[in-house]
Biotite code that builds the C-alpha atoms (Angstrom):
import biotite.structure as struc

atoms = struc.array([
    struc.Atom([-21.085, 63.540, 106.977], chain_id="A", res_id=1, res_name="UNK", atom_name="CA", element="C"),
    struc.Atom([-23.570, 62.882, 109.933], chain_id="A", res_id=2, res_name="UNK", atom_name="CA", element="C"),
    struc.Atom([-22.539, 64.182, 113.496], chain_id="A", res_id=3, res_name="UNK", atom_name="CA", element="C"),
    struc.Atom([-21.759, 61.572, 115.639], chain_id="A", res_id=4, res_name="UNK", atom_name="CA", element="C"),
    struc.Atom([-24.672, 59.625, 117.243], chain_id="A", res_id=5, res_name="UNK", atom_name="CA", element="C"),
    struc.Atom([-25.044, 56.707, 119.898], chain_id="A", res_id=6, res_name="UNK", atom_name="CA", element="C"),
    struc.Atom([-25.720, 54.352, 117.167], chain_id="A", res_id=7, res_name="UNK", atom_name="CA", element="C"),
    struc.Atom([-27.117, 50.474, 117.653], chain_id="A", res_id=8, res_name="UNK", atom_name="CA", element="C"),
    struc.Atom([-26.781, 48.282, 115.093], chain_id="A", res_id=9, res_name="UNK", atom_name="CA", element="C"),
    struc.Atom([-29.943, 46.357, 114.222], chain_id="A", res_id=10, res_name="UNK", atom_name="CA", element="C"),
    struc.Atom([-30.001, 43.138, 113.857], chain_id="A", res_id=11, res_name="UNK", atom_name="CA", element="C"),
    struc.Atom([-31.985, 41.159, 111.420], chain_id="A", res_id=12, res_name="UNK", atom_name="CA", element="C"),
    struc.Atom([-32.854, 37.588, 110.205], chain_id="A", res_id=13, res_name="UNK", atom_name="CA", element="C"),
    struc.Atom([-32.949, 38.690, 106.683], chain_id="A", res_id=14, res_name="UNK", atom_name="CA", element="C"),
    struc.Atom([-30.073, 40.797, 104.984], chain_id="A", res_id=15, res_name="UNK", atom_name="CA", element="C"),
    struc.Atom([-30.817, 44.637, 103.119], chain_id="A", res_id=16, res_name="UNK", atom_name="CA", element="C"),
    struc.Atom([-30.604, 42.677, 99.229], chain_id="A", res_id=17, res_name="UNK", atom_name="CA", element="C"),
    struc.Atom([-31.868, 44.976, 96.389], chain_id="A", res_id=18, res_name="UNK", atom_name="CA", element="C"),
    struc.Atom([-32.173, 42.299, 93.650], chain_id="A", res_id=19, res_name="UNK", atom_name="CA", element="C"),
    struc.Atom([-35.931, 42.024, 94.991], chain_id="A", res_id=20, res_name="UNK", atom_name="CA", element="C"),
    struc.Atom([-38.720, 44.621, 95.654], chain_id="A", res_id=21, res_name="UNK", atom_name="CA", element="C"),
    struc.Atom([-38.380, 45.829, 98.900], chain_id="A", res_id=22, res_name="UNK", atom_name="CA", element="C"),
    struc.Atom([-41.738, 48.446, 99.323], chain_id="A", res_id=23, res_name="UNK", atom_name="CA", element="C"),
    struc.Atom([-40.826, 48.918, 103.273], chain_id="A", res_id=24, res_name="UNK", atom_name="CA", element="C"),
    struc.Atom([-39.620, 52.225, 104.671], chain_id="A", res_id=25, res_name="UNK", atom_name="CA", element="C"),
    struc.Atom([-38.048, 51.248, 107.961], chain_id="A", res_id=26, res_name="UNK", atom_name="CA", element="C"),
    struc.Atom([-38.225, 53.821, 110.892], chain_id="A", res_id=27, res_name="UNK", atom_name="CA", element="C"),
    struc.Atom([-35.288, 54.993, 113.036], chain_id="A", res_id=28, res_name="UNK", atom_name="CA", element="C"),
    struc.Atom([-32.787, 53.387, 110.775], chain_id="A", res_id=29, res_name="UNK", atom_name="CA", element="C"),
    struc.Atom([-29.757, 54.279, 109.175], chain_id="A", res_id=30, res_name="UNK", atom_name="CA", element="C"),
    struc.Atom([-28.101, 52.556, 106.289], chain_id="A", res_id=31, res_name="UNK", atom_name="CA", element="C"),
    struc.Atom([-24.502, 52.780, 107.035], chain_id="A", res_id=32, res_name="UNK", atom_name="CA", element="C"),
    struc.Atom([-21.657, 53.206, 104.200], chain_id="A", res_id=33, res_name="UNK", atom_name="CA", element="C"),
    struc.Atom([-22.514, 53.424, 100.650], chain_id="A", res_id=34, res_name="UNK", atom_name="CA", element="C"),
    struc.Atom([-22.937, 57.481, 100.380], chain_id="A", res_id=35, res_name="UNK", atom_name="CA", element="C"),
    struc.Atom([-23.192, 58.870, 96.951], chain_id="A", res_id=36, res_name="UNK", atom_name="CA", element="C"),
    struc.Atom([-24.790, 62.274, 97.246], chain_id="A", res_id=37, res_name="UNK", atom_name="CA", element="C"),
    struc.Atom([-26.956, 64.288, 99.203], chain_id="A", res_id=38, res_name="UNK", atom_name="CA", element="C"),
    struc.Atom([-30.192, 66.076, 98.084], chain_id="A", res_id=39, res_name="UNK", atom_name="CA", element="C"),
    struc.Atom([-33.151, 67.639, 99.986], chain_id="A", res_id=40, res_name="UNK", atom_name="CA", element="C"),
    struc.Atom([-36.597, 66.345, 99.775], chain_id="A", res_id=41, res_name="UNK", atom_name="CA", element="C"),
    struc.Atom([-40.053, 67.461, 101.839], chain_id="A", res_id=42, res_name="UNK", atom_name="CA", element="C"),
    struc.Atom([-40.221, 63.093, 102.645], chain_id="A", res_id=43, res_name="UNK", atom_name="CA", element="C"),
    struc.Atom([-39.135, 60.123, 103.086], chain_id="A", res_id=44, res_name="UNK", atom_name="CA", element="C"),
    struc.Atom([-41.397, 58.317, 100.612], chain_id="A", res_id=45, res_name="UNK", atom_name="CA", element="C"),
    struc.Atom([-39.871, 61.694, 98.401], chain_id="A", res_id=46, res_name="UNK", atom_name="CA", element="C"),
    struc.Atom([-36.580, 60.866, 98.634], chain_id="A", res_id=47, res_name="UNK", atom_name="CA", element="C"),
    struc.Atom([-37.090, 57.081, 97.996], chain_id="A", res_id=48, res_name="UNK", atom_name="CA", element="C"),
    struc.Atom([-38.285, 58.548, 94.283], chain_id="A", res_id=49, res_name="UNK", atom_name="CA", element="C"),
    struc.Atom([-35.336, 60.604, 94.200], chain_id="A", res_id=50, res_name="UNK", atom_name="CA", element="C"),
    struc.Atom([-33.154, 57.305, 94.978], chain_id="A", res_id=51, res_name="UNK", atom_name="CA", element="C"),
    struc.Atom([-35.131, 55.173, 92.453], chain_id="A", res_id=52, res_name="UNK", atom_name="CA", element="C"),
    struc.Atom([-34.678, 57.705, 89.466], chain_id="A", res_id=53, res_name="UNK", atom_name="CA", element="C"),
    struc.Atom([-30.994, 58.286, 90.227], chain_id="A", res_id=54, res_name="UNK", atom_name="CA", element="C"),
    struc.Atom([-28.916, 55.469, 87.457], chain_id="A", res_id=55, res_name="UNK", atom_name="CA", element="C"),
    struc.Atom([-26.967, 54.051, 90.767], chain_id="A", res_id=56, res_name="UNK", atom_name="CA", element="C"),
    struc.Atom([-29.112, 54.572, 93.718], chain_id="A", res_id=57, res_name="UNK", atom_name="CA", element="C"),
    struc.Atom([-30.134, 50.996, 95.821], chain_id="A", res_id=58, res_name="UNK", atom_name="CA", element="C"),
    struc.Atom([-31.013, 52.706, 99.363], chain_id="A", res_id=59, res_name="UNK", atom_name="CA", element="C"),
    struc.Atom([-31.442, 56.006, 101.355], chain_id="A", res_id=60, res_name="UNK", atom_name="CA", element="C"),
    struc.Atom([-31.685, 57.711, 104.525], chain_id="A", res_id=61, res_name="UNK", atom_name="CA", element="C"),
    struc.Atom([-33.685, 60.363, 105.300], chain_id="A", res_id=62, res_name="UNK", atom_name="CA", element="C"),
    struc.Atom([-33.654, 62.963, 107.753], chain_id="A", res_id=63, res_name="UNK", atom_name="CA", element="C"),
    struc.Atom([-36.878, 65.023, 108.771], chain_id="A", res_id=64, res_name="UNK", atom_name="CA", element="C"),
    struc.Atom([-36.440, 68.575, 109.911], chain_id="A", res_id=65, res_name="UNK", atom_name="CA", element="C"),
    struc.Atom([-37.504, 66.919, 113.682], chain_id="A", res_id=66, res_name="UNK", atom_name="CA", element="C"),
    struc.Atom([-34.507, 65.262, 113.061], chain_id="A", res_id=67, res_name="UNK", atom_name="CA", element="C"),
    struc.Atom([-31.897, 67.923, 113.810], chain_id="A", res_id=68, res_name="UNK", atom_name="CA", element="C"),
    struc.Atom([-31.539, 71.727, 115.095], chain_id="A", res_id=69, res_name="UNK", atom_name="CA", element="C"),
    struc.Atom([-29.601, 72.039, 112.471], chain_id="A", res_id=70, res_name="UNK", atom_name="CA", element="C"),
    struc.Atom([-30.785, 73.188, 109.519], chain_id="A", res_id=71, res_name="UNK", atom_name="CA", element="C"),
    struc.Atom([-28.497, 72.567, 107.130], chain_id="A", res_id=72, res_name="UNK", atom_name="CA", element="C"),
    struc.Atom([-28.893, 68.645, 107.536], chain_id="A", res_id=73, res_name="UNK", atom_name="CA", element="C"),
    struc.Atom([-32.511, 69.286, 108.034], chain_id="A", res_id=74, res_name="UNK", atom_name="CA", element="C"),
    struc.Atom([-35.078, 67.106, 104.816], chain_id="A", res_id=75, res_name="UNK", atom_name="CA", element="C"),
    struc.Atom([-31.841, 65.608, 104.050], chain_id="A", res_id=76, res_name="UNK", atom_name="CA", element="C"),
    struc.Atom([-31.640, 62.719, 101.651], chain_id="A", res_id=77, res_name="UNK", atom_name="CA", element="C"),
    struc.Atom([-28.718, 60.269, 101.625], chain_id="A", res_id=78, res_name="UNK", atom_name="CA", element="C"),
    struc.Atom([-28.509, 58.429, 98.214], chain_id="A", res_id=79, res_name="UNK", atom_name="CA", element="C"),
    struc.Atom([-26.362, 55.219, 98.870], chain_id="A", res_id=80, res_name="UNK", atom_name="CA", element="C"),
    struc.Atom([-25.312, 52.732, 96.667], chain_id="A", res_id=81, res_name="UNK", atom_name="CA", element="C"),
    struc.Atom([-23.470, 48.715, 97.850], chain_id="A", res_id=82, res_name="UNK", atom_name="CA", element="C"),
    struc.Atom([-21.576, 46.604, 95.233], chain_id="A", res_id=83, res_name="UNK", atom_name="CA", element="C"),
    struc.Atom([-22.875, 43.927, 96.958], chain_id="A", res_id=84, res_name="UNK", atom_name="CA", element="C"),
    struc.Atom([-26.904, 44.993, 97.520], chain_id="A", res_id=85, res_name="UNK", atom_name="CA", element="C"),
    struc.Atom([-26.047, 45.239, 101.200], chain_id="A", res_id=86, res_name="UNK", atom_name="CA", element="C"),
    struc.Atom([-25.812, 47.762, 103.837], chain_id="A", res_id=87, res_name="UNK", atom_name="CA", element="C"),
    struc.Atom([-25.525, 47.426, 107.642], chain_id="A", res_id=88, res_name="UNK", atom_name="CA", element="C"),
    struc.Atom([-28.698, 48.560, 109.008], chain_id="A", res_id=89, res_name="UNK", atom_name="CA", element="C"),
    struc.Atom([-28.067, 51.171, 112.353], chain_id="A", res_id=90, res_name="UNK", atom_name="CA", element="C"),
    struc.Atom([-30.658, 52.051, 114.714], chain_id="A", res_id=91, res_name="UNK", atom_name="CA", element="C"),
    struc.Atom([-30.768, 55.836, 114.824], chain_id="A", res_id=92, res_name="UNK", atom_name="CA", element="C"),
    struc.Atom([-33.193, 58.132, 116.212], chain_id="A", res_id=93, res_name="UNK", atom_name="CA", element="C"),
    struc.Atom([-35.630, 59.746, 113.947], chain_id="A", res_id=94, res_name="UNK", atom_name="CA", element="C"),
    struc.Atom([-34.350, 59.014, 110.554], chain_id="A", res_id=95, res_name="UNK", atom_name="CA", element="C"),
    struc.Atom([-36.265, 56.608, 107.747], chain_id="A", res_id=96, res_name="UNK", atom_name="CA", element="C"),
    struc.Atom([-34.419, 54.199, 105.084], chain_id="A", res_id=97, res_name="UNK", atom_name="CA", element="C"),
    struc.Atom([-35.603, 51.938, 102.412], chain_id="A", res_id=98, res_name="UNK", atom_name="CA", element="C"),
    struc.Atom([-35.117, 50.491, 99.365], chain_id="A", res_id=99, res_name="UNK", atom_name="CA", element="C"),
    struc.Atom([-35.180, 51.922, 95.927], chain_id="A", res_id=100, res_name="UNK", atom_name="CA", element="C"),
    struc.Atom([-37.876, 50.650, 94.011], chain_id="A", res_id=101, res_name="UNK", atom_name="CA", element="C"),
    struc.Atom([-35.939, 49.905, 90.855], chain_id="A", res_id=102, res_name="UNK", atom_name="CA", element="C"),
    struc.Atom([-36.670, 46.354, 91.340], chain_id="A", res_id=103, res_name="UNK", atom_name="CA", element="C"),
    struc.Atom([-40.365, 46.860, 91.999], chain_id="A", res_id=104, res_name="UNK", atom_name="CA", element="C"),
    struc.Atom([-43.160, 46.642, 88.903], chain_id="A", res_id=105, res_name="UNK", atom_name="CA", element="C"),
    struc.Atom([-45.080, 49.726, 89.967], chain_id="A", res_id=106, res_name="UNK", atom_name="CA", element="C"),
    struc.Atom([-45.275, 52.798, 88.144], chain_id="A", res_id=107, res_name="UNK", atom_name="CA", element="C"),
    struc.Atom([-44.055, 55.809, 89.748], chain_id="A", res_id=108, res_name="UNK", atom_name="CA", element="C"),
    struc.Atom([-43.953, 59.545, 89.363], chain_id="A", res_id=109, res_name="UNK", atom_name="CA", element="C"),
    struc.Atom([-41.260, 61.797, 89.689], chain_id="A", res_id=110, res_name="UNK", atom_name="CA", element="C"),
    struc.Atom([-43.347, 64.524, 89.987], chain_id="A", res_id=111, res_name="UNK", atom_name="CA", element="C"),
    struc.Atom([-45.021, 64.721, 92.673], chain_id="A", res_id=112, res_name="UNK", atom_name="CA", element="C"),
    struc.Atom([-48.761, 66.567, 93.906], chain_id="A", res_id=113, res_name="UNK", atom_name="CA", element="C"),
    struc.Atom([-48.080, 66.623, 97.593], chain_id="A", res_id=114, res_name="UNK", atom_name="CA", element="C"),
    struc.Atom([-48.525, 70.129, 99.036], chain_id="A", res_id=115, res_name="UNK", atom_name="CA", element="C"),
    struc.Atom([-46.381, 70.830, 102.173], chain_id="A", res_id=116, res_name="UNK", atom_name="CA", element="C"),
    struc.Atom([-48.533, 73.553, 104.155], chain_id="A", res_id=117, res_name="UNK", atom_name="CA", element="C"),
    struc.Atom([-45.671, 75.762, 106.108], chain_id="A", res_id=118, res_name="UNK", atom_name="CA", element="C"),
    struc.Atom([-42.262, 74.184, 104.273], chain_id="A", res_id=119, res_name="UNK", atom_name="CA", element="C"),
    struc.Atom([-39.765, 76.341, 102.018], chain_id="A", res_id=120, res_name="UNK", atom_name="CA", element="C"),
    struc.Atom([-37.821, 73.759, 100.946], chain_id="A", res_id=121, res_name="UNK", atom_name="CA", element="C"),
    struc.Atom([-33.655, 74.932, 101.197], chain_id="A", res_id=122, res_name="UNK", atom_name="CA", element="C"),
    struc.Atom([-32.365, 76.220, 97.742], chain_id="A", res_id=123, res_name="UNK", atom_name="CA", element="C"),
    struc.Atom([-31.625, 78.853, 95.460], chain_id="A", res_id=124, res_name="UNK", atom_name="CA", element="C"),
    struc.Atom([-35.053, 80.832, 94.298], chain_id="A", res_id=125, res_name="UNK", atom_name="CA", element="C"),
    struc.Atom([-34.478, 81.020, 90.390], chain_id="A", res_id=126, res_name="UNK", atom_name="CA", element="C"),
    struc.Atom([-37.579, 82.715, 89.928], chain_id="A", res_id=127, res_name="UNK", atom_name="CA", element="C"),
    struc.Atom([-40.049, 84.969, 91.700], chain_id="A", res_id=128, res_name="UNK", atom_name="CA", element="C"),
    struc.Atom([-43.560, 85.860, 90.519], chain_id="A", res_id=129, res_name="UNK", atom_name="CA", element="C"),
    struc.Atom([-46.963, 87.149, 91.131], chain_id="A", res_id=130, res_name="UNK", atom_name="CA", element="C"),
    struc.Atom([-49.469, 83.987, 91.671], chain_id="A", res_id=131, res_name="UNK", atom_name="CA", element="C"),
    struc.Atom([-53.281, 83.850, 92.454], chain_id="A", res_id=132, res_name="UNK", atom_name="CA", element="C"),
    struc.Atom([-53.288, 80.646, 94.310], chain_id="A", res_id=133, res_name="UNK", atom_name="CA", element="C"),
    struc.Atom([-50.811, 77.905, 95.514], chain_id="A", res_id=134, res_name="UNK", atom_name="CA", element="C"),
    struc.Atom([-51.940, 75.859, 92.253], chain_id="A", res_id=135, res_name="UNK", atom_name="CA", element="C"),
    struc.Atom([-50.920, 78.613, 89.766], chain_id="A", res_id=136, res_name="UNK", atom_name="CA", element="C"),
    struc.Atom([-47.901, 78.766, 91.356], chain_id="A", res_id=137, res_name="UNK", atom_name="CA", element="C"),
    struc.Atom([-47.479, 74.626, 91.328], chain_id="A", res_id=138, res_name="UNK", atom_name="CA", element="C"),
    struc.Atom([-48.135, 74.724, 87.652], chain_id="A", res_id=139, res_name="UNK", atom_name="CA", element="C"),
    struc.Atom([-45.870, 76.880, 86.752], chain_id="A", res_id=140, res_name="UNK", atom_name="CA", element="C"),
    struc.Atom([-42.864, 75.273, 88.498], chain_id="A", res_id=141, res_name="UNK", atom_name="CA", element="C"),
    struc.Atom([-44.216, 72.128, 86.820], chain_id="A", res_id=142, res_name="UNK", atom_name="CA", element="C"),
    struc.Atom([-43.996, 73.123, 83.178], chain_id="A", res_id=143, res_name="UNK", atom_name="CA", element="C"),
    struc.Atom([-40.506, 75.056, 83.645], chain_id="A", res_id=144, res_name="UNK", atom_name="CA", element="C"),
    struc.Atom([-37.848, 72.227, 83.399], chain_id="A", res_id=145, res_name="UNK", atom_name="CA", element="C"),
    struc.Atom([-35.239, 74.013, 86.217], chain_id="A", res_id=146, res_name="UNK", atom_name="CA", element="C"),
    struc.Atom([-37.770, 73.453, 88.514], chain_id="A", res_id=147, res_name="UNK", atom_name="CA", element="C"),
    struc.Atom([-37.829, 70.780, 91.345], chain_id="A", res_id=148, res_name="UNK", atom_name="CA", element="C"),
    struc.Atom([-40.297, 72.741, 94.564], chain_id="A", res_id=149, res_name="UNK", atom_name="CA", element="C"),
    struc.Atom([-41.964, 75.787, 94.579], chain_id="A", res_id=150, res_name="UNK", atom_name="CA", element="C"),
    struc.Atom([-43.037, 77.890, 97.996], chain_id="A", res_id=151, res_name="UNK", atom_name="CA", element="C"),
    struc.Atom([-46.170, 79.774, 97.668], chain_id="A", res_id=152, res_name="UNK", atom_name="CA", element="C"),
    struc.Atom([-46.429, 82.750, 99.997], chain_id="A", res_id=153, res_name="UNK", atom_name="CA", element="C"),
    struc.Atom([-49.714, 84.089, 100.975], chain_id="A", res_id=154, res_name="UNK", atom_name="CA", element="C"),
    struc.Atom([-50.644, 87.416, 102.433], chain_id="A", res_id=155, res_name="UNK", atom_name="CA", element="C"),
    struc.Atom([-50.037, 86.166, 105.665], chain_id="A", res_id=156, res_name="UNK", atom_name="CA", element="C"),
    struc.Atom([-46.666, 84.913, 105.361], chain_id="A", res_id=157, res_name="UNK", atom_name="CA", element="C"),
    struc.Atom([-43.892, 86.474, 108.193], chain_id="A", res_id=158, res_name="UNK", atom_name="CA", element="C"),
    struc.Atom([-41.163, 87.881, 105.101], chain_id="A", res_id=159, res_name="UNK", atom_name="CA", element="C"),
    struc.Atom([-43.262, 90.678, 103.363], chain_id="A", res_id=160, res_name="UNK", atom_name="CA", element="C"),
    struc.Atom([-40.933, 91.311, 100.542], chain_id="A", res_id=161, res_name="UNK", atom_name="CA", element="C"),
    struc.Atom([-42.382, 87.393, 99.730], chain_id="A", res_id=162, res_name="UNK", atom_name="CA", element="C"),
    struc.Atom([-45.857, 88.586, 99.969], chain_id="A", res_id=163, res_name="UNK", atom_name="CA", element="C"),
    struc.Atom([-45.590, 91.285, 97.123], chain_id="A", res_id=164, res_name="UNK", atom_name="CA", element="C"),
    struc.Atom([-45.123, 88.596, 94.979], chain_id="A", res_id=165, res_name="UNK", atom_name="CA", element="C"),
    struc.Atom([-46.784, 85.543, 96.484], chain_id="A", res_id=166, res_name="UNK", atom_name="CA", element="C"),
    struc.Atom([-44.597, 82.771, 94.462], chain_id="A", res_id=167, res_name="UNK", atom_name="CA", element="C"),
    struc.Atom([-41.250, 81.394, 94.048], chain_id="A", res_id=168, res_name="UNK", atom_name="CA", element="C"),
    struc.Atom([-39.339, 78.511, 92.653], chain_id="A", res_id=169, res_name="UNK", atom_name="CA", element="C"),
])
C-alpha cells in the first residue's frame, strides 16, 4: 500500500483499454486500483517486461528510488490487473505507468543487458563468488535459473567483506 499522496486525477480524451498496443510509458502517473503484486525492478521500461510476462498483468506503476526516502518502496513495481482493461489514471509525482505489451507484435526479452553502474538491487544474495569483471559475474547469474540481478562489487566498493569476493546474486 502507497502512503498517502496529494493525488490529481488526470483526465483524458481516450480511456487506459489494453485490447490494443499501447507502447507509451506515461510520466508522473499512477494507475489506481487493480494491485496484484509487487516486485522490484532497476526501471520502468523493466518492470513493464515484468508486467508483460506475468499470465494476468495489463498495467504497472513504477516507483524510482528518487521516488521515496524510503527504501523499502524504493524500484518498486506495481503489477495491476482491470476486468474491464481500465484503470483511473492519477497524477502523482515521480512515478511511471504503462501498458503491458501483451497486445503488442514485438519481440521482447526477459532478460535483460542493461548494466546499472552504482545499484544493488533489494533481495536475498543466494550466492557469493569471486569474479574478474562485471561480465563474468552477469554471465553467471544468467545461466543459473534462481537468478533475476546480480551486483558486481569492485575493489572500490564502501562494504569490504563484498570486495573479497567481488560478485553476488
Amino acid at each position: 500500500m502507497l502512503p498517502k499522496r496529494n493525488l490529481n486525477f488526470i483526465h483524458s480524451h481516450r480511456p487506459a483499454v489494453c485490447s490494443e498496443c499501447v507502447t507509451q510509458i506515461y510520466e508522473n502517473t499512477y494507475f489506481q486500483g487493480g494491485d496484484l503484486t509487487t516486485v522490484f525492478t532497476p526501471s520502468a521500461n523493466y518492470c513493464q517486461i515484468v508486467c508483460t510476462y506475468h499470465p494476468t498483468c495489463l498495467f504497472f506503476t513504477y516507483l524510482p528510488v528518487t521516488w521515496t526516502k524510503d527504501p523499502a518502496q524504493r524500484f518498486s513495481c506495481y503489477l495491476k490487473d482491470s476486468d474491464t482493461e481500465m484503470l483511473p489514471k492519477v497524477k502523482m509525482e515521480g512515478a511511471f505507468s504503462g501498458h503491458s505489451l501483451k497486445q503488442c507484435n514485438i519481440k521482447i526479452s526477459a532478460c535483460s543487458p542493461d548494466v546499472y553502474v552504482g545499484l544493488d538491487m533489494q533481495g536475498v544474495n543466494y550466492d557469493v563468488s569471486v569474479a574478474d569483471s562485471y561480465q563474468q559475474c552477469q554471465k553467471r547469474c544468467t545461466n543459473d535459473k534462481r537468478c533475476h540481478f546480480f551486483t558486481y562489487a569492485p575493489g572500490t566498493y564502501h562494504d569490504a567483506s563484498f570486495r573479497l569476493s567481488n560478485g553476488h546474486f
